[in-house]
C-alpha positions, 0 to 999 in steps of 0.5 A: 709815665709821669703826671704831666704826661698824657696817658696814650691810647691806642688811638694815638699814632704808632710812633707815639706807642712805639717806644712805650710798647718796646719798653713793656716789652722787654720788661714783659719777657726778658729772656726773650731771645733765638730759640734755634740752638746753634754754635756758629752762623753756618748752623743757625743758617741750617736751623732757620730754613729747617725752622720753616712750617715747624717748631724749633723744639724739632729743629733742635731734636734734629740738628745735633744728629745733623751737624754731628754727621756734617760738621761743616759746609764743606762736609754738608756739600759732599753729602749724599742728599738722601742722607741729609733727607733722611736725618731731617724728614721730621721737620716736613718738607724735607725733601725741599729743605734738604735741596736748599741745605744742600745747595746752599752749603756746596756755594758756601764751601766753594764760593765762600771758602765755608764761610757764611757772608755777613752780607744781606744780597750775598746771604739772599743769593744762597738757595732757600735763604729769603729775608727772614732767614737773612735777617736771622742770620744777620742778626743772631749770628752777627749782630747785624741789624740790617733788617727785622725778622718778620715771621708769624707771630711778628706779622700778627701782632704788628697788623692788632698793634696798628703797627702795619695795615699789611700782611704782606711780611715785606712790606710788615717788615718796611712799615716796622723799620720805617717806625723802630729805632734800630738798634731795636730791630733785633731784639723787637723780633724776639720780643714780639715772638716771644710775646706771641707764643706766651700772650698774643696767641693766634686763635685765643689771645690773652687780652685782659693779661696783655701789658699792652691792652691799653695800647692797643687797637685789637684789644678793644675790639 
């Protein structure tokens, strides 16, 4: 801000705040990035459903065991589904994520020749793959911004922002598009996540330590 500029409030309409936010953002967590460890798009496809209703510190425990046993989709395809139950039972809902990783690597392995397609309705086609886990996919594994990730945290910040009236997450995700630069659309996610899990906390956030309490709505409240 210089002196000739009006200081912003949370008053102030979101596209006013938008950049500001985004700047104190990246300055407030640098390192802020996909925590889901990963070598290829085709195991980070694998940690993000598995990433569902969990923690990715358990995600990363299990992977490795995982893809050390199934090293590709084909692999993956051919397994035995009790098998791929078992090695990710910790992350809960095992049984239904293992029918997902399974389904979605047999139609990677054959229709796809065991590549993951860089494309949002292909990669929406694929069983247990829904925006979210798309946009991951794109957006991590190919630096494709075709979308914003909208999880938890991003949800709840953006509704205490004024970002979005909604909680619906496509809808979220529509309102944040509309309002972001996009080559933000990527590292917003992170950002925000990141920004959840250190400051903005579901039950206790930490307002008064919170870079943007000047900008926003829920910190005055």
């Amino acid at each position: 801000m210089t002196d000739n500029v009006p200081a912003l409030t949370p008053a102030d309409p979101p596209e006013v705040r938008i950049s500001e936010i985004i700047r104190r953002l990246r300055i407030a967590h640098p390192d802020a990035h996909c925590e889901l460890v990963h070598e290829d798009p085709w195991q980070l496809l694998v940690a993000t459903i598995l990433s569902a209703q969990c923690t990715d510190e358990r995600v990363n425990k299990v992977t490795p065991v995982l893809f050390a046993r199934f090293p590709t989709p084909k692999a993956m395809a051919d397994a035995d589904r009790a098998e791929i139950e078992a090695i990710i039972r910790s992350t809960g809902f095992y049984r239904n994520k293992a029918r997902f990783i399974h389904e979605a690597a047999q139609r990677i392995a054959y229709d796809y020749d065991g590549d993951i397609p860089p494309d949002m309705q292909h990669l929406l086609a694929l069983p247990g793959v829904a925006r979210k886990t798309a946009n991951v996919v794109l957006g991590v594994g190919f630096n494709i911004a075709d979308g914003i990730v909208v999880d938890t945290h991003v949800k709840r910040i953006a509704k205490r922002l004024g970002l979005t009236q909604h909680s619906d997450p496509k809808k979220v995700e529509r309102d944040l598009m509309a309002l972001v630069p996009r080559p933000d659309w990527i590292d917003l996610s992170h950002l925000m996540i990141f920004h959840g899990r250190r400051v903005c906390k579901a039950r206790k956030p930490a307002c008064a330590a919170c870079p943007l309490n000047d900008l926003c709505p829920a910190a005055l409240a």
